[in-house]
C-alpha positions in Angstrom: 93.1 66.6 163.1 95.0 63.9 161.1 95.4 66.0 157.7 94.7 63.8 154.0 96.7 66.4 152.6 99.7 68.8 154.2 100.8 72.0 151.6 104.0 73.2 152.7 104.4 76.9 151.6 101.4 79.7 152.3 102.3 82.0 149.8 100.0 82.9 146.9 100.7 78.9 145.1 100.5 77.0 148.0 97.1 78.5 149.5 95.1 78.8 146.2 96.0 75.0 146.2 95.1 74.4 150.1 91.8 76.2 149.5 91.1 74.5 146.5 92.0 71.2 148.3 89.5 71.7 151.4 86.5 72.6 148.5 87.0 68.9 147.5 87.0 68.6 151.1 90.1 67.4 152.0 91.4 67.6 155.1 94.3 70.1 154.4 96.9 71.4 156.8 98.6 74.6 155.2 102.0 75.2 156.9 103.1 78.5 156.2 106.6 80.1 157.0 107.6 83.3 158.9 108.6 86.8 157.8 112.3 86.2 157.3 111.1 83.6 154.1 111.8 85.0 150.9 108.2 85.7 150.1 107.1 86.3 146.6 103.3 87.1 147.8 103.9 90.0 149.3 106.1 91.4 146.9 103.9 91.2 143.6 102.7 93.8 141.2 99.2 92.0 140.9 98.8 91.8 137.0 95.9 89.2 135.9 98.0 88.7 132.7 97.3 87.2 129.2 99.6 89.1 126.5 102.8 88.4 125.8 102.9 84.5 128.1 104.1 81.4 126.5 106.3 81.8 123.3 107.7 79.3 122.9 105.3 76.8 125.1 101.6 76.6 123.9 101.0 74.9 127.1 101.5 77.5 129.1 99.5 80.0 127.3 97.1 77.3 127.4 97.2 77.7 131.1 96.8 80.8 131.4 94.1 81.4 129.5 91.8 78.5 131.3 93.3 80.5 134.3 91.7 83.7 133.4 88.8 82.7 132.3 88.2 81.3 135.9 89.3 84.6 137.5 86.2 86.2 137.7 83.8 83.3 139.1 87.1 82.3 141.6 86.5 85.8 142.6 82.8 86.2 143.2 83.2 82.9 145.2 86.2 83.8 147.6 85.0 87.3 148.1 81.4 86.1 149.2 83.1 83.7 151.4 85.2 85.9 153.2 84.1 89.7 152.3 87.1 90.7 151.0 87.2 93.1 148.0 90.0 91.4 145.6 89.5 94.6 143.4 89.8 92.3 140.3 89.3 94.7 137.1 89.4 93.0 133.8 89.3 95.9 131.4 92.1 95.0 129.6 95.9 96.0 129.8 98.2 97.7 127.8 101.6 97.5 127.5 103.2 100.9 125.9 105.9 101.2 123.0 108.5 103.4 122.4 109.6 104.0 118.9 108.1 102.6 115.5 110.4 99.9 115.9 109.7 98.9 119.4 105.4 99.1 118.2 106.1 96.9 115.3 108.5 94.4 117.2 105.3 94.3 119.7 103.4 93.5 116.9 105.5 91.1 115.7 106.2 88.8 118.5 102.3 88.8 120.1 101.5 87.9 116.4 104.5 84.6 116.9 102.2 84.0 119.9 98.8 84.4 117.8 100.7 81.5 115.0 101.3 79.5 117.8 98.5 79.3 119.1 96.9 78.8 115.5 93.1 78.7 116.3 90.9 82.1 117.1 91.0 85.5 116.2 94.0 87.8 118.1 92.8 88.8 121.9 94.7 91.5 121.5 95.2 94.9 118.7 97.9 97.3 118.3 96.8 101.0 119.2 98.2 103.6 117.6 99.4 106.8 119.5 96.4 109.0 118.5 93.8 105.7 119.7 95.9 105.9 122.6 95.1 109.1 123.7 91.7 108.5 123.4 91.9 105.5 125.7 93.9 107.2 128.2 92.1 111.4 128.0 93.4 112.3 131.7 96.9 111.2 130.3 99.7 113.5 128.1 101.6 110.6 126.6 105.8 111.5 126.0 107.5 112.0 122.5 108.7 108.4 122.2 105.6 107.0 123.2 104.0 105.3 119.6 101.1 103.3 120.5 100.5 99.9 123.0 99.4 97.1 122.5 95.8 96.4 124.2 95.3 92.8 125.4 91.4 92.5 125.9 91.7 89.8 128.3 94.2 91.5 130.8 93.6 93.4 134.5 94.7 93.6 137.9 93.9 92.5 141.6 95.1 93.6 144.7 97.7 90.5 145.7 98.1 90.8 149.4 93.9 91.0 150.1 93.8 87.9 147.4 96.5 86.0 149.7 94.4 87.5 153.0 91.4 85.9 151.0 92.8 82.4 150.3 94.0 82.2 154.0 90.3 82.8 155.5 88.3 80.6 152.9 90.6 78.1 153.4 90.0 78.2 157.2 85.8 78.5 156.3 86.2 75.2 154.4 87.8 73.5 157.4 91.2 73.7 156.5 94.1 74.4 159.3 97.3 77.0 158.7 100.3 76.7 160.9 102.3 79.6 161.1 106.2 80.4 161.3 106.1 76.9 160.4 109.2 75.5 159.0 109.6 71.9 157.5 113.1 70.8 158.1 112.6 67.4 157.1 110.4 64.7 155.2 110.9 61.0 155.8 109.1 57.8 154.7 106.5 56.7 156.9 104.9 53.7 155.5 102.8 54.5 153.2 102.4 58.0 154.9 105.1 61.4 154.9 106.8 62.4 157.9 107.6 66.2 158.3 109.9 66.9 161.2 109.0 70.3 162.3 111.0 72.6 164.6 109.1 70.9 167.5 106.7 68.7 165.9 105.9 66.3 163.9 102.9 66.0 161.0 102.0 62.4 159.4 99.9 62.8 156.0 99.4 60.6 152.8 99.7 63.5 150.6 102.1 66.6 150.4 102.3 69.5 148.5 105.7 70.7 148.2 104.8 75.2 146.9 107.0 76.6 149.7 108.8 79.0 147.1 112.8 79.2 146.8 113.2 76.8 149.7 111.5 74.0 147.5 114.5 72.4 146.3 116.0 71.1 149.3 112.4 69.4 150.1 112.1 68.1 146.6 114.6 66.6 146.7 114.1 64.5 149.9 111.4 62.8 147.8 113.1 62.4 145.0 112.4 64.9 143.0 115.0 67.6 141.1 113.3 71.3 140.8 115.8 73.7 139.0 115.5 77.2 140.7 117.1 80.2 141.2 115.7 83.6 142.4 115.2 86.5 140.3 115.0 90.3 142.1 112.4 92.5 141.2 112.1 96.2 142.5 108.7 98.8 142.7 108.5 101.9 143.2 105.2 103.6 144.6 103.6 107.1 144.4 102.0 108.9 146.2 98.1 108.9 146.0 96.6 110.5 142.9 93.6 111.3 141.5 92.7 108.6 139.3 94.4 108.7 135.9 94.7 105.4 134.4 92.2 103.5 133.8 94.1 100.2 132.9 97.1 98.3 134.0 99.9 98.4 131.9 103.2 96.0 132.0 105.2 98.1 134.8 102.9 100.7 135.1 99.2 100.3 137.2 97.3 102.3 139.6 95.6 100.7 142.7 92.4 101.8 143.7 93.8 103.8 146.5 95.2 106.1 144.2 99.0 105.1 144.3 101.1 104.1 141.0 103.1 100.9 141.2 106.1 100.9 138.8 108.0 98.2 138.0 109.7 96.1 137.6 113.3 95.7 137.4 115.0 91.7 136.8 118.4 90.8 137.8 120.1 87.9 139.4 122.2 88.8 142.9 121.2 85.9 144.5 119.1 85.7 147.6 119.8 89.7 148.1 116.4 91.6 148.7 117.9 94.8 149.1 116.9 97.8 147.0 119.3 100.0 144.8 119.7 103.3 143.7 120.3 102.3 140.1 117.1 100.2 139.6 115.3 103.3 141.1 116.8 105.2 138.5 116.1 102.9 135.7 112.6 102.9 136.5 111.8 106.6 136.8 113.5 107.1 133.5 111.4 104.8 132.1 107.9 105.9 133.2 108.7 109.6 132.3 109.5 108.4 129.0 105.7 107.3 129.1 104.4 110.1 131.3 106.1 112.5 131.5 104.0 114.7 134.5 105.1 111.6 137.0 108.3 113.3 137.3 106.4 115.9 139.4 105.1 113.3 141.4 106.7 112.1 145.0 108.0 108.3 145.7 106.7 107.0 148.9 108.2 103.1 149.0 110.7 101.0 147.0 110.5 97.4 147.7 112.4 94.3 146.1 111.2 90.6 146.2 112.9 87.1 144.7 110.8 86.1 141.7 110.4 82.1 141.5 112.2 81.0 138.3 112.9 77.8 136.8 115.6 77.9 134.1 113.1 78.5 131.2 110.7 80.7 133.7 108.0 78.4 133.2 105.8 76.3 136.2 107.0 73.0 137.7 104.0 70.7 138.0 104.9 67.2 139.3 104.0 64.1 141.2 107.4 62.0 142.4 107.5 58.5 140.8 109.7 57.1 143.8 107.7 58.8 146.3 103.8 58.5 145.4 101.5 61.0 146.8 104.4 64.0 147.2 103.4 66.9 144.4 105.5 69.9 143.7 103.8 73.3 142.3 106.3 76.0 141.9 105.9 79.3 139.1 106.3 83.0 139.6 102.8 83.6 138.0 101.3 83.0 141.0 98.3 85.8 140.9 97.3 85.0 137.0 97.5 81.2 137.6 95.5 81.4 141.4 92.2 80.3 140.2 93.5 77.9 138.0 95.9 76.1 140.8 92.5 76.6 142.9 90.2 74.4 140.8 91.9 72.3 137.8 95.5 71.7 140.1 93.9 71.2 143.3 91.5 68.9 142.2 94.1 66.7 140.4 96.2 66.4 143.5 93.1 65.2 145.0 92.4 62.5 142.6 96.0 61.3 142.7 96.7 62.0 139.1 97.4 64.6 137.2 96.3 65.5 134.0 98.1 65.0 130.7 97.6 68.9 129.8 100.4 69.6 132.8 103.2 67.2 131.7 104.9 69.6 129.5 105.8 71.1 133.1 107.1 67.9 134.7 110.8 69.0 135.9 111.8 66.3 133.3 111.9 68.5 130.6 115.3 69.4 132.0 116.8 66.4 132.2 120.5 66.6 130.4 120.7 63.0 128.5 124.3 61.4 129.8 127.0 60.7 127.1 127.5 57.5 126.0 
């Protein structure tokens, strides 16, 4: 198979594109690394996410919100295809305050986001304690807790059975996926892009640079700049539990197998995915602020992955100008934005172009202007 189209990176970005690629059939080639990559997929807290995204740039609420709205038919559709259960819920999420002033600075900012915005009324409300508690019955909220806000549009998927998912519809739709496959180099080839390969050698039209932290160094071999730097993350998880809570909250879900994923901790040590006391620490504090019986509760895991970040955490979208046909999708939103990089994004790279609603995250818009 001569591929139209070769994505380097099979994490969560680069597959939802590949899949969405080989649905406009395409003939896509998915080359996918090997378990000492930094992988972001595998390390996510799987929040289908609204509240709280883009102050400060409409157009990435903007996203998000077409992204969403495509979440539930992008699941139907890969889960028929491949009979995996996503376990999408979209019942809302909340994301809890502590202290009057903490509930009325949440009110505050998500009502700067509402302004911005400027059309519709508020997705979201502010709960009270006592409205709270009637949400949550099975749960006895701590002193400090005041209220949450309640985004309607909000829930939660299982990550690593979406990323499963996106690897076999990908392969029904007559894609290919080479694993512990790493690109050490792109060249010219005519009109065409040469990856050199630990090995061998791929020749395609197109490319699709979503390969995570290790994007830059490809970028920039087709001429494109793509500020990163890697952001660490820690979890905790429980044991299993009875269920509880019914929604997702920001750093506090439970998965339908009856474990509680808390998180998650942000910090900067470089490329370091160790865990730490201290972060473990942090986090248990913090959920027994909220609910207090966890404390009783047994840890089973603590993980840390690298979050994708760009220096104003938003996505890089771009096509290269001196190297036509080479595309570069990079975010740390990967799970809320999959259905959205599987239709609008991955139709766009098809067509060649894309569309003016993604230039505000061209890697232009951090460009320093030079002194005269």
């Amino acid at each position: 198979m001569r591929p139209d189209i070769i994505v380097i990176g099979g994490g969560t970005v680069g597959a939802a594109i590949a899949y969405g690629l080989a649905k406009q059939r395409q003939q896509v080639l998915l080359l996918d690394g090997d378990d000492g990559d930094f992988r972001a997929a595998r390390a996510n807290f799987g929040l289908v996410w609204l509240q709280g995204k883009g102050l400060g740039m409409p157009a990435y609420q903007a996203l998000t919100r077409d992204s969403i709205a495509l979440w539930r038919g992008f699941t139907n559709e890969i889960e028929a295809e491949t009979k995996i259960d996503l376990a999408y819920e979209q019942n809302g999420g909340l994301a809890f305050c502590l202290g009057e002033e903490g509930f009325e600075q949440r009110r505050h900012d998500l009502m700067r986001l509402h302004n911005q915005r400027g059309e519709g009324a508020p997705d979201w409300e502010m709960l009270d304690r006592s409205a709270l508690e009637r949400l949550l019955p099975k749960v006895t909220l701590g002193p400090k807790v005041t209220g949450a806000s309640f985004g309607r549009h909000d829930g939660h998927a299982n990550p690593l059975r979406l990323l499963a998912a996106l690897h076999g519809a990908l392969l029904r739709h007559g894609g290919g996926i080479r694993h512990r496959a790493r690109v050490e180099r792109i060249e010219p080839a005519g009109r065409d892009f040469r990856l050199i390969l630990d090995g061998e050698t791929w020749v395609a039209p197109r490319i699709v640079i979503a390969a995570g932290l290790g994007s830059p160094a490809l970028a920039r071999q087709v001429g494109l700049e793509v500020p990163l730097h890697p952001e660490r993350g820690q979890v905790l998880v429980t044991e299993r539990l009875e269920p509880f809570l019914p929604l997702p909250a920001s750093g506090l879900r439970q998965t339908g197998e009856g474990t509680v994923m808390i998180g998650a901790t942000k910090d900067r040590p470089g490329f370091d995915v160790s865990t730490t006391a201290e972060a473990a620490a942090g986090l248990s504090r913090k959920t027994i602020e909220i609910v207090p019986a966890l404390a009783q509760i047994r840890l089973v895991r603590q993980w840390a992955g690298l979050r994708i970040m760009t220096p104003d955490g938003y996505p890089i979208y771009a096509q290269s100008q001196s190297h036509p046909g080479a595309f570069v999708a990079l975010c740390h939103s990967g799970v809320t934005l999959a259905a959205i990089h599987a239709e609008t994004l991955a139709g766009a790279i098809a067509a060649g172009v894309l569309p003016e609603n993604l230039s505000p995250f061209h890697q232009r818009r951090f460009d320093v202007p030079q002194a005269a």
